[in-house]
N, C-alpha and C positions, 0 to 999 in steps of 0.2 A: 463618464460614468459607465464602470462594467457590468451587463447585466448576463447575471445570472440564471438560469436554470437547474436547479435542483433534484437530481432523479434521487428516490428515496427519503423525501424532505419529510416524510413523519417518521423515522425511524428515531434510533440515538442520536448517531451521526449526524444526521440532514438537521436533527434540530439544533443539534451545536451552530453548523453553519448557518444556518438561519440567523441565530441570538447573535452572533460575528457579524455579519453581514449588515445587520439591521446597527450596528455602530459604528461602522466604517463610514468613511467622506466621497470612498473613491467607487464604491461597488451597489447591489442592490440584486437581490430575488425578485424576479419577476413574473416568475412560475414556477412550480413544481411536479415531477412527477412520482406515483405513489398507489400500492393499491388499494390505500384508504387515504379517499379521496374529502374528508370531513374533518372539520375541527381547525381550521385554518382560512381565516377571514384576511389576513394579507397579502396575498395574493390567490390566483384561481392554483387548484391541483388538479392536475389529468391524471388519470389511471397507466394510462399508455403515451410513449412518449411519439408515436403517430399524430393524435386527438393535439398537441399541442400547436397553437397558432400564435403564442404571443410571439413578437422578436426578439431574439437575445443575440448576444454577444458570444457565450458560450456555456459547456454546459458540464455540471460536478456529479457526479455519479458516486453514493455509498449507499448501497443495495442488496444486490443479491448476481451471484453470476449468471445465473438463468437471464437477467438482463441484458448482458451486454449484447447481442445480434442485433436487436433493435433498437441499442443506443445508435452504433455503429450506421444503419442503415439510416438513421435519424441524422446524425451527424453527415454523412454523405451527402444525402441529400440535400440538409438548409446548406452545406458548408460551413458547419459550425463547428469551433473547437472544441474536442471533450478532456477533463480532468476526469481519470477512472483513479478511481481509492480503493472500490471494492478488493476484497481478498478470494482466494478459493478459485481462482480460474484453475482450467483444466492449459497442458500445453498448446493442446487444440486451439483454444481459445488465447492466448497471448499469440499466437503464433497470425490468428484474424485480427487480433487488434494492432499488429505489428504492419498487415496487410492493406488495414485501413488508413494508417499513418501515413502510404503512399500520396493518398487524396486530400488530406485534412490533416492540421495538428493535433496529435494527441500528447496529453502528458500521463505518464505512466507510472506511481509508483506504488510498492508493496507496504510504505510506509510514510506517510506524510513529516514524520516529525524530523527536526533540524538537528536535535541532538542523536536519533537513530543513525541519518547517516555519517553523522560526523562517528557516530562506534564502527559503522561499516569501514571506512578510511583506517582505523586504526587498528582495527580486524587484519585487513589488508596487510600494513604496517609489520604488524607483528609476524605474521606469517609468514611474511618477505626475510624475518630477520630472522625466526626463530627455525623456517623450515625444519625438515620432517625430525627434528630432535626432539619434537613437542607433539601430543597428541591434541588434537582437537576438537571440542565438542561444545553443542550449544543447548542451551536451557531457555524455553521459551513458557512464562505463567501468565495466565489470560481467566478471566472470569467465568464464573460456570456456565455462562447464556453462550458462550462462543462455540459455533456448530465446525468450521476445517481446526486440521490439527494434522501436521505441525502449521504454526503461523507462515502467512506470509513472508511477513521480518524476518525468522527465522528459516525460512527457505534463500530468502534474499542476503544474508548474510553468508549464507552456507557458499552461492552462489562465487561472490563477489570473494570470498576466500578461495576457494577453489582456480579464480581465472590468477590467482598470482601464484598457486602452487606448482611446482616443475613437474609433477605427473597427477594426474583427474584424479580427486580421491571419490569412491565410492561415500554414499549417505548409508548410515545404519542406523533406526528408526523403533528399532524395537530388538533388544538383548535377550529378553525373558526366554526367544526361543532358540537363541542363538549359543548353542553349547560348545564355546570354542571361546579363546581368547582374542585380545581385539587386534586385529590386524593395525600394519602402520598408514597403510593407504588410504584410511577411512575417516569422515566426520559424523560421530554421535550427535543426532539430533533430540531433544526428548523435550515431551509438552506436558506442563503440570496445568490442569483447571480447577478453581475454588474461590468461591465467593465473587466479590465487586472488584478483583485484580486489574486496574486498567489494564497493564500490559509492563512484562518486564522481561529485560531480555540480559541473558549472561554466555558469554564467549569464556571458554576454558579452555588455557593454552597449558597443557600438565607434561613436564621433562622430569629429567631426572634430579629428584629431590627438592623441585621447587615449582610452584604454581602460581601462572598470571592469569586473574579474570578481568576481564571487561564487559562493564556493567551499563546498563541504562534502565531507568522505570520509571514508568509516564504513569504521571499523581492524577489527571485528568484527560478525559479527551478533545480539550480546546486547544493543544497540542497538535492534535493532529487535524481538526476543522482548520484553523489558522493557517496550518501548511496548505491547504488545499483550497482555500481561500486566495491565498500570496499564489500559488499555482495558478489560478483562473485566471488572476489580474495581468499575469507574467504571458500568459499564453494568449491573447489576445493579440492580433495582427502578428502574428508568429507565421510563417511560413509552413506547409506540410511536412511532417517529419511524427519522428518519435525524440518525444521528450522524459527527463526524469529530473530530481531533486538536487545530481550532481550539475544542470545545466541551470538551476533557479539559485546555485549558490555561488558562482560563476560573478 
């Protein structure tokens, strides 16, 4: 039985996994952490992931970035594996949590869901085939409560396109003030927000005379709990290292 720790377990997110967790055979919440610490008789919540004493197995973080130094420090310490989901890290910050992976497993991704990265593979794919005859550009819509921009996904996609292109393309983020036409080296990035949009994401490969997108849109967020769930159970007796969703699909 895998037991969990939940940092951010009253938010959206954490209560997804919660409701997952609590029908599963193989796993189980057996703490959380949160800074509203009420409203949750299933287990205790700590404010601070310091205060926590229960024993766990390992631990899922969907939060806030402001958190990660003292998951990290948390995790060092018991020796316990972390699942980071959160989005909005600074470089700074991946570049510590990259740092902490020396001591501890962590698993790392910008997007929990199975079908995101199977679009990232085929992002890739195209890009390999279509090279620079195509422009590229990514559309990412997220609901009006969502605070970074552009997404995670959609930074991560940019990413992972970029490491198969034969020269770095620059990211271009914002047109409105850009009074020039659009260079061939570049990827247009652009974030629409409005209403309840779980999340949908569009890769647009635009040549001459003809246009391929690829698409994905996540109808709920137990998509992404699920993946981060199947993450925790995976990373369990895992060796130190840095982990991602291409090694849980493996």
């Amino acid at each position: 039985m895998t037991r969990i720790v939940v940092s951010g377990c009253n938010g959206k997110m954490g209560r997804e996994i919660v409701s997952i967790v609590s029908e599963a055979s193989d796993c189980q919440v057996v703490a959380g952490i949160d800074i509203h610490t009420t409203g949750n008789e299933e287990f205790p919540v700590f404010s601070k992931a310091e205060d926590v004493y229960v024993d766990a197995d390992v631990l899922v973080d969907f939060s806030h970035p402001s958190a990660l130094s003292s998951l990290l420090v948390f995790g060092k310490t018991r020796k316990l594996p972390l699942v980071l989901c959160t989005t909005g890290y600074s470089k700074a910050q991946v570049e510590e949590l990259k740092e902490a992976s020396r001591e501890i497993p962590i698993f790392y991704s910008r997007n929990m869901s199975l079908g995101i990265n199977l679009l990232i593979e085929l992002s890739k794919k195209a890009a390999q085939v279509l090279g620079r005859n195509f422009d590229v550009e990514i559309i990412e819509k997220h609901h009006n409560q969502k605070i970074d921009a552009p997404s995670g996904t959609a930074l991560m996609l940019a990413d992972e396109i970029s490491s198969v292109m034969s020269e770095e393309p620059k990211y271009v983020y914002d047109r409105h003030s850009r009074r020039m036409k659009r260079e061939k080296n570049e990827i247009g990035i652009h974030s629409v927000r409005g209403g309840t949009i779980v999340g949908e994401h569009d890769v647009l490969f635009a040549g001459h005379h003809e246009t391929i997108t690829l698409s994905h849109s996540a109808q709920s967020k137990e998509v992404f709990a699920s993946g981060a769930v199947n993450a925790a159970v995976y990373l369990c007796g895992k060796p130190a290292g840095l982990y991602d969703m291409s090694d849980l699909l493996k």
